[in-house]
N, C-alpha and C positions, 0 to 999 in steps of 0.2 A: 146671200151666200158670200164667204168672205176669198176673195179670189185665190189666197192659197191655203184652204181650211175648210174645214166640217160646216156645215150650216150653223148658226146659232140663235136664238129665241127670237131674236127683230128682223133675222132675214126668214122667217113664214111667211107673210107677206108676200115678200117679192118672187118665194117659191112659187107659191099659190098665182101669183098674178101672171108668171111665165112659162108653169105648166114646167119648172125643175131646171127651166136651161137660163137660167140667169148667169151663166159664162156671156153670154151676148150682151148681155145691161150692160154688164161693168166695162166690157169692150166699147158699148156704144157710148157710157157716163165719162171713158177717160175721151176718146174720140170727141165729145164735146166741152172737155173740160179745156184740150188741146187748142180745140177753136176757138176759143172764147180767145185765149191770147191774141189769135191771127185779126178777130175781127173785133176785139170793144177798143183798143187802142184808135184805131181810124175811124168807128161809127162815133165815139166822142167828142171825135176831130170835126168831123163833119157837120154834129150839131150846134157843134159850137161856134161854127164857122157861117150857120145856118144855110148850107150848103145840102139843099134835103133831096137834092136828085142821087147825089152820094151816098146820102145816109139813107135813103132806102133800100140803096142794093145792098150795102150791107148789113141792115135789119131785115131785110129776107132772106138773107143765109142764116142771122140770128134765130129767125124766127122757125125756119123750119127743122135745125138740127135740133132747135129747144122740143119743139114738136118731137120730134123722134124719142127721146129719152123723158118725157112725163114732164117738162120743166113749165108748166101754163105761166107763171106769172111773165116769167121770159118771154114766153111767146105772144103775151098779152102785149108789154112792153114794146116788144118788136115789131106789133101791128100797129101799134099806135102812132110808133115815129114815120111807117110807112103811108100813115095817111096825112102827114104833115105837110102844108105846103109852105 
């Protein structure tokens, strides 16, 4: 559903998937979209630094707001650097 608008043909889906209250997706998809600025600037930093006590913490905050909002490959991602040593 388009945040200020009528449903349209590609948002069935995401009705069907949330049972009509897909005001919360879009709430939770910008809420993570926000985050993404706070945390890939310094997990970049980190791996590139090979500095992976760092970049785990911040691939676990990656990993679980990806989690929240359906984002797997993100959250694939973000498990992978956490298991780096």
């Amino acid at each position: 559903m388009r945040p200020n608008g009528p449903p349209g043909p590609a948002d069935a889906g995401l009705m069907e998937y949330t049972g009509g209250a897909s005001g919360s997706v879009f709430s939770d998809v910008a809420a993570f979209r926000e985050g993404l600025a706070e945390v890939l600037p310094p997990l970049r930093e980190a791996v590139g630094s090979r500095d992976w006590e760092r970049a785990r913490g911040f691939a676990h905050r990656l990993e679980g707001s990806a989690g929240l909002v359906g984002e797997g490959w993100v959250r694939r991602a973000a498990a992978g650097v956490q298991r780096e040593r």
